[in-house]
C-alpha positions, -999 to 999 in steps of 0.1 A, spaced: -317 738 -257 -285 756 -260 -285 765 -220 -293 724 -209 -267 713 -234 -243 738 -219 -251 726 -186 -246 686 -195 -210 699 -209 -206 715 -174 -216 689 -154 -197 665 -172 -164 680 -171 -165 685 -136 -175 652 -130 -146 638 -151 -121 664 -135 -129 653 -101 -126 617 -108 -92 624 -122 -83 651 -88 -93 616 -70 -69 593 -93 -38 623 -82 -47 621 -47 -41 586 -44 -11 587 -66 5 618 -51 -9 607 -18 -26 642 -13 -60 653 0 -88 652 -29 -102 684 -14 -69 705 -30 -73 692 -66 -107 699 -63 -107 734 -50 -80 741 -77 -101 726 -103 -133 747 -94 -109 782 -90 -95 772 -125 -130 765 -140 -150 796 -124 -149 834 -131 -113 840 -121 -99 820 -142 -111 799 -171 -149 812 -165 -163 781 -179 -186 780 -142 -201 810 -132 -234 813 -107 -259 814 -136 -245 781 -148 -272 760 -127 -299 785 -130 -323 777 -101 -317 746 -97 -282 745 -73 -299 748 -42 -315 714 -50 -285 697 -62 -263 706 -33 -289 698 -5 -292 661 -21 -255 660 -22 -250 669 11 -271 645 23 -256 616 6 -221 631 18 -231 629 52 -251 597 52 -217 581 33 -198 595 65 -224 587 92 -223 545 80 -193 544 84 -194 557 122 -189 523 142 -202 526 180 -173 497 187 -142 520 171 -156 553 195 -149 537 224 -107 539 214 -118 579 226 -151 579 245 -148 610 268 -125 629 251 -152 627 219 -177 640 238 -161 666 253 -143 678 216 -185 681 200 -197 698 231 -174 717 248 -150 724 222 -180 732 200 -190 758 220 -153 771 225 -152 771 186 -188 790 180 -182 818 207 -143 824 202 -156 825 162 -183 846 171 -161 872 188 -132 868 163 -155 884 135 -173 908 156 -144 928 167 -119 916 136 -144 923 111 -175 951 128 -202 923 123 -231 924 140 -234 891 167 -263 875 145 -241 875 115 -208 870 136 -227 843 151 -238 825 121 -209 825 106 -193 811 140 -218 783 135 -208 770 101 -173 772 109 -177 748 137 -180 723 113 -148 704 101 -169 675 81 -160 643 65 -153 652 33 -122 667 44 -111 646 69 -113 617 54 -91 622 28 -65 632 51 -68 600 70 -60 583 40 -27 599 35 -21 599 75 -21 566 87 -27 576 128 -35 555 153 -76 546 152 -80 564 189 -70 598 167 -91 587 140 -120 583 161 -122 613 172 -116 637 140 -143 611 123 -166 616 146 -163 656 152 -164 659 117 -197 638 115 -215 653 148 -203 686 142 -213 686 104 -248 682 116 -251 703 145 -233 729 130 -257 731 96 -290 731 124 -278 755 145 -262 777 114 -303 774 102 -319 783 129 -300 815 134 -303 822 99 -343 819 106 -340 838 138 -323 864 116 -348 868 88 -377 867 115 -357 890 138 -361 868 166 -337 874 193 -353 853 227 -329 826 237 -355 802 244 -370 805 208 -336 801 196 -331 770 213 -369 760 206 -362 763 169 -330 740 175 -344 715 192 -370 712 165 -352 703 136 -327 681 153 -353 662 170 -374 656 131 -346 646 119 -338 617 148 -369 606 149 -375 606 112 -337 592 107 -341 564 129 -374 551 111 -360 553 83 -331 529 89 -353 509 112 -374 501 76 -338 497 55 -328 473 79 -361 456 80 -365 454 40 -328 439 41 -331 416 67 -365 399 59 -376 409 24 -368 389 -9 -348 412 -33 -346 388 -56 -318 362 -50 -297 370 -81 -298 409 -81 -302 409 -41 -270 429 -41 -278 453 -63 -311 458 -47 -299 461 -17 -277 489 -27 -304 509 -46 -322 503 -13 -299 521 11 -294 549 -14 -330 552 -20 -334 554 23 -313 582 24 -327 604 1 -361 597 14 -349 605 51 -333 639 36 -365 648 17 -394 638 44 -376 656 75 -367 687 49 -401 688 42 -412 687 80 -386 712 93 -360 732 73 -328 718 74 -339 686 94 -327 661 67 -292 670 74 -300 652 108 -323 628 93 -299 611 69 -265 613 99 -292 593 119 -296 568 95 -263 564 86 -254 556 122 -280 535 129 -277 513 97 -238 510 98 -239 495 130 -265 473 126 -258 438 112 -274 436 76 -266 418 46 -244 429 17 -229 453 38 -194 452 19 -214 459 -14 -230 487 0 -202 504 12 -185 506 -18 -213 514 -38 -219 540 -9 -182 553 -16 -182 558 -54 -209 575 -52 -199 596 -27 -167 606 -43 -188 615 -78 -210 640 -52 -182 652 -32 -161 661 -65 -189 678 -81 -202 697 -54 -165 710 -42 -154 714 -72 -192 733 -80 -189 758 -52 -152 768 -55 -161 780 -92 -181 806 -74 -159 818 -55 -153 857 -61 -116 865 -49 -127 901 -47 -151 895 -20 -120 876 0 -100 905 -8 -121 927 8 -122 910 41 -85 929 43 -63 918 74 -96 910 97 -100 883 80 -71 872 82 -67 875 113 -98 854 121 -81 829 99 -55 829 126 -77 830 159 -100 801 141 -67 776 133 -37 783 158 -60 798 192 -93 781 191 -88 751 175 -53 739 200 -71 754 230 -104 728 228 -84 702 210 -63 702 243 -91 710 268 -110 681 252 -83 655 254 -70 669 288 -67 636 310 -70 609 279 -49 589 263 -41 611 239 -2 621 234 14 654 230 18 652 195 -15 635 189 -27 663 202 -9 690 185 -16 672 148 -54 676 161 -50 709 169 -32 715 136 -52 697 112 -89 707 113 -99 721 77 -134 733 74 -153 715 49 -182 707 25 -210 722 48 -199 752 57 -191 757 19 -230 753 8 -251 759 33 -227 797 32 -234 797 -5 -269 790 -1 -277 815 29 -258 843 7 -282 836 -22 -310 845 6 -296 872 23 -286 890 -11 -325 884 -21 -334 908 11 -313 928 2 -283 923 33 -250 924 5 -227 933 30 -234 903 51 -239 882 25 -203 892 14 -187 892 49 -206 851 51 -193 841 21 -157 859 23 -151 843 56 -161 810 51 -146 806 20 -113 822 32 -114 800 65 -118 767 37 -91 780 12 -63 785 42 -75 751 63 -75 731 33 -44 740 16 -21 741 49 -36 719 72 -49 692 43 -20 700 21 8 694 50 -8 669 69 12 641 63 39 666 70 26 675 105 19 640 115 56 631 103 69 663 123 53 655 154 56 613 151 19 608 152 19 576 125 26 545 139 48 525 124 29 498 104 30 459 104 21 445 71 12 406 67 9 390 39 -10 362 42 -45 366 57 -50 329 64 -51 313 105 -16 318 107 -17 358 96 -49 362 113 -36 351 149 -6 369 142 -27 397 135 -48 394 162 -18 392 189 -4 422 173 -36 442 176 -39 431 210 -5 450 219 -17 485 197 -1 473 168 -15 492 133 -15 457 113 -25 456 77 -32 423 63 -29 416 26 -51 392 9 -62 381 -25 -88 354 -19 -126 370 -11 -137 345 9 -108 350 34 -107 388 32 -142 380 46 -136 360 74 -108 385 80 -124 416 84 -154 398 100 -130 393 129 -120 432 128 -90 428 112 -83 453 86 -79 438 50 -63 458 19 -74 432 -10 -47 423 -35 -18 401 -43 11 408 -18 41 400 -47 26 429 -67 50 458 -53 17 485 -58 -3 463 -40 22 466 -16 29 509 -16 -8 511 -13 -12 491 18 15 514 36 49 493 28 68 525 29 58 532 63 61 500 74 84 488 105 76 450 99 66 432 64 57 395 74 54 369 46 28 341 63 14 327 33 14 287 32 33 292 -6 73 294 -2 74 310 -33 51 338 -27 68 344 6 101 348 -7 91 368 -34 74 393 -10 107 389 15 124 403 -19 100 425 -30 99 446 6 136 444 7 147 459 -25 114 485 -26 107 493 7 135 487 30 115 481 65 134 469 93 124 439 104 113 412 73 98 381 87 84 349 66 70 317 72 93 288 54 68 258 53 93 235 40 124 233 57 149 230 30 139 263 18 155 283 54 186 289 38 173 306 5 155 329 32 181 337 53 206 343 24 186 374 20 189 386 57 155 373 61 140 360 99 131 330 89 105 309 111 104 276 98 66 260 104 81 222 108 108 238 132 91 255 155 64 232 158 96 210 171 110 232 195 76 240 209 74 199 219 106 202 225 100 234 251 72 218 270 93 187 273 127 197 289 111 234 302 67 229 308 69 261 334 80 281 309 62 273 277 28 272 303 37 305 313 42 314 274 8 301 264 -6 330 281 19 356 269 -12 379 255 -35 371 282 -25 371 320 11 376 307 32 396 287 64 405 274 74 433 255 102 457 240 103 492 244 126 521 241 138 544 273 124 581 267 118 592 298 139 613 313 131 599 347 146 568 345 175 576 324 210 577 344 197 552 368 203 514 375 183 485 372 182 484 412 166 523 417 142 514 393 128 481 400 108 495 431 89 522 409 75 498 387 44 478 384 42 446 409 43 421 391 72 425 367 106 431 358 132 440 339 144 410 315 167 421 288 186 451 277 197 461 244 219 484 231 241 494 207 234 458 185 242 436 220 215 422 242 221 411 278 208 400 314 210 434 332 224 433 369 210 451 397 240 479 392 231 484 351 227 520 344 197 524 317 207 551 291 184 568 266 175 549 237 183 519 254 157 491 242 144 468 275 125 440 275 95 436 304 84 406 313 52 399 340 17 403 340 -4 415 312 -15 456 328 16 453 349 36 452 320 14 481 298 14 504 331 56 498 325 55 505 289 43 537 298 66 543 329 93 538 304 83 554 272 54 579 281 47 583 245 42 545 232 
């Protein structure tokens, strides 16, 4: 009685301490994963020994599989077919290619770095293929990058997750059965990822049909539908476990995808149900498995293992990022933060923990100590450099784009918002009513729920980084309180809002405010297609067949040159309206000389003037 009530007390503080590391990460805007590796180093052996391995008795093996598979199910819904197509080939490539870049050079690190034999040095290269979710996510919190850069580390860390705990099995199995053929190694592969497709995919295919067509009960049908998906995943973890080893991990990533891009009900209430959970998991298990970590075994490891620290982060990792994203859309900085933020994660943390367990069993210490020494070393350095300075990096190298946030998620804000997304704008609507937030994010917009004068509300959607704060509601009051609010708090530098009365422009501008006044500029517009019908017909289809757009001179190839030399080298179809500089805007003539920094506004057709975005400013 004494051992389970010791084990509740356990469970429960580390429970409670990882909701709290998940309250500092949002507060101190600071990956989870380093309060929660703290916490468990704190709590285990070398510290406060309140966790030690016997803490669980048998039972750890169980707890962590299950978590795992909710962690990766949690990540895998969330894996939308629409937002991989911001980096289609450039994904592939990065869980293929760079895979195998990461598993051989890894391989090779810790056989010659560390004396290993290749099955060992290979399965360690396996797990530490694996970046995951659980620790990317977090980051992407903090780091705001653009969703093509998003896409991609989500989806490595999701693909690679699973492919990287099947193949880190079935060498594990080849190991303990001392089998060494290729083909059987690849049979054994093939196996468990394709029980835990097929079993995956029926899986969701009966989720999706129980929440499409069957009665849950109208007034707990959210609920339901919750408890539902939860239950799905844990069955498609347990059945394809119980088919093939380590076939769930597939199983439930299947499912995930499959359901998160279908079109079911109550999706928004499953997904945050999905979330808490998931954060109650991750915490416990991180949290879990750092408290058994034995800093004598990382000491050991001596400057090998440090030095496959070092081949793993700053060789292998830059030379697939930039092999992978050779040709794409990708910038050089995007693809240095890439290259410099990919911690290794939840997965390689168990499934090292659990295969250690084993090995020690048949007696193999050593390389159960070299598994576990490595993998957790690999963890501790990624995660406290890479997920500890990442906002850093991506500051450093200029990765985050500047946000636009609009306050006001009504048709006004919305087709704002929509034009602005059009362009590659990172736009953030704020919104309090549900029923809008809906219709918003049912169009794709993205939707941070709260009341835009409450200056939190306003940190948490990104007002700090913000380049343009845009008060749209149909309430002068709340929009001037906003205009205020960003002002005095976060200081962007453009402020826009929407006067709907007109006698209320001057208690806008007084504050330095752009001021668009709704009565106004429904005048001029008349006005405009009145005295000047070319123009405002031509303006209509200003994000469609035409475009105009501001951008700053970078490149160097331009710079020094006039108007005249350039005109030539861009795209037909456009030209070179406006330049600004030094606070004054004018009509450049043919004999202007562009200087660096200089701001100039294109005007043609819509690709024409992209392709001279990018002429002019490679990096926008």
């Amino acid at each position: 009685m004494a051992a389970g009530s010791n084990l509740i007390y356990i469970v429960a503080a580390i429970i409670g301490i990882g909701v709290v590391s998940q309250v500092l990460s949002d507060r101190f805007q600071v990956p989870s994963v380093l309060f929660l590796i703290a916490s468990g180093i704190v709590l285990g052996p070398e510290v406060l020994g309140v966790v030690n391995p016997d803490s669980f008795g048998g039972g750890l093996s169980a707890i962590v599989g299950l978590s795992v598979a909710i962690i990766v199910f949690e990540g895998a819904f969330h894996l939308r077919i629409q937002k991989l197509r911001e980096a289609p080939a450039a994904t592939i490539r990065v869980v293929t290619v760079g895979a195998l870049i990461a598993l051989i050079g890894t391989a090779a690190a810790i056989h010659f770095l560390l004396g290993s034999p290749w099955t060992v040095s290979f399965l360690i290269g396996a797990l530490l293929v694996a970046t995951g979710p659980t620790v990317i996510a977090p980051i992407l919190e903090v780091v705001p990058a653009r969703d093509r850069v998003e896409a991609l580390l989500e989806t490595e860390g999701i693909v690679n997750d699973v492919t990287a705990a099947i193949l880190a099995v079935v060498i594990f199995e080849a190991i303990v059965a001392d089998v060494t053929e290729p083909g059987a190694v690849l049979t054994l592969f093939a196996e468990r990822l394709g029980v835990g497709v097929v079993v995956g995919a029926l899986v969701a295919a009966a989720m999706v049909y129980g929440l499409r067509y069957v009665d849950l009960s109208p007034g707990n049908a959210p609920q339901n539908a919750r408890l539902l998906v939860l239950a799905g995943a844990l069955v498609a973890y347990g059945a394809a476990d119980f088919i093939a080893t380590e076939a769930g991990i597939a199983a439930v990533a299947t499912a995930g995808i499959l359901l998160g891009n279908a079109d079911i009900p109550y999706e928004e209430d499953i997904s945050a149900f999905k979330g808490d959970i998931t954060l109650i998991v991750l915490s416990f298990v991180f949290i879990a498995l750092a408290a058994l970590l034995d800093f004598g075994t990382l000491i050991r490891l001596g400057l090998g293992g440090l030095g496959v620290v070092v081949v793993v982060a700053l060789v292998l990792r830059p030379l697939l990022m930039f092999l992978s994203t050779r040709g794409d859309r990708f910038t050089t900085g995007e693809k240095w933060f890439m290259s410099l933020v990919g911690p290794r994660g939840i997965i390689p943390a168990s499934v090292a923990t659990l295969f250690a367990i084993q090995l020690r069993a048949e007696g193999l210490t050593q390389a159960a100590d070299t598994l576990v020494g490595t993998v957790f070393l690999v963890i501790l350095v990624t995660v406290v450099f890479e997920g500890g300075l990442a906002r850093q990096i991506a500051e450093y190298l200029d990765v985050i784009p500047m946000r636009v946030l609009i306050v006001g998620g009504g048709k006004v804000g919305r087709t704002l918002a929509e034009r602005l997304e059009d362009r590659g704008e990172n736009v953030v609507l704020i919104e309090h009513d549900p029923d809008i937030i809906q219709i918003a994010r049912n169009a794709g917009h993205t939707v941070h729920q709260g009341d835009g004068t409450d200056t939190d509300v306003l940190r948490s959607a990104g007002a700090g980084n913000a380049k343009i704060v845009v008060a749209a509601t149909g309430d002068d009051d709340v929009n001037l309180l906003v205009a205020q609010l960003a002002n005095s708090k976060f200081d962007p530098e453009t402020i826009i809002a929407r006067a709907n009365n007109p006698n209320n422009v001057d208690a806008f501008e007084e504050l330095g405010v752009r001021t668009i006044s709704s009565v106004l500029a429904t005048a001029q517009a008349i006005d405009n297609y009145i005295e000047r019908p070319a123009m405002m017909n031509w303006m209509g289809e200003i994000g469609h067949s035409g475009d105009v757009q501001e951008v700053e001179v970078t490149s160097e190839e331009i710079v020094g040159r006039t108007v005249r030399d350039i005109g030539p080298e861009l795209p037909e179809g456009c030209l070179i309206a406006l330049v600004a500089r030094d606070g004054q805007t004018s009509v450049p003539s043919a004999d202007y000389t562009i200087q660096h920094g200089d701001r100039i506004t294109v005007i043609g057709g819509h690709d024409a003037v992209r392709e001279a975005m990018a002429f002019v400013n490679p990096d926008s």
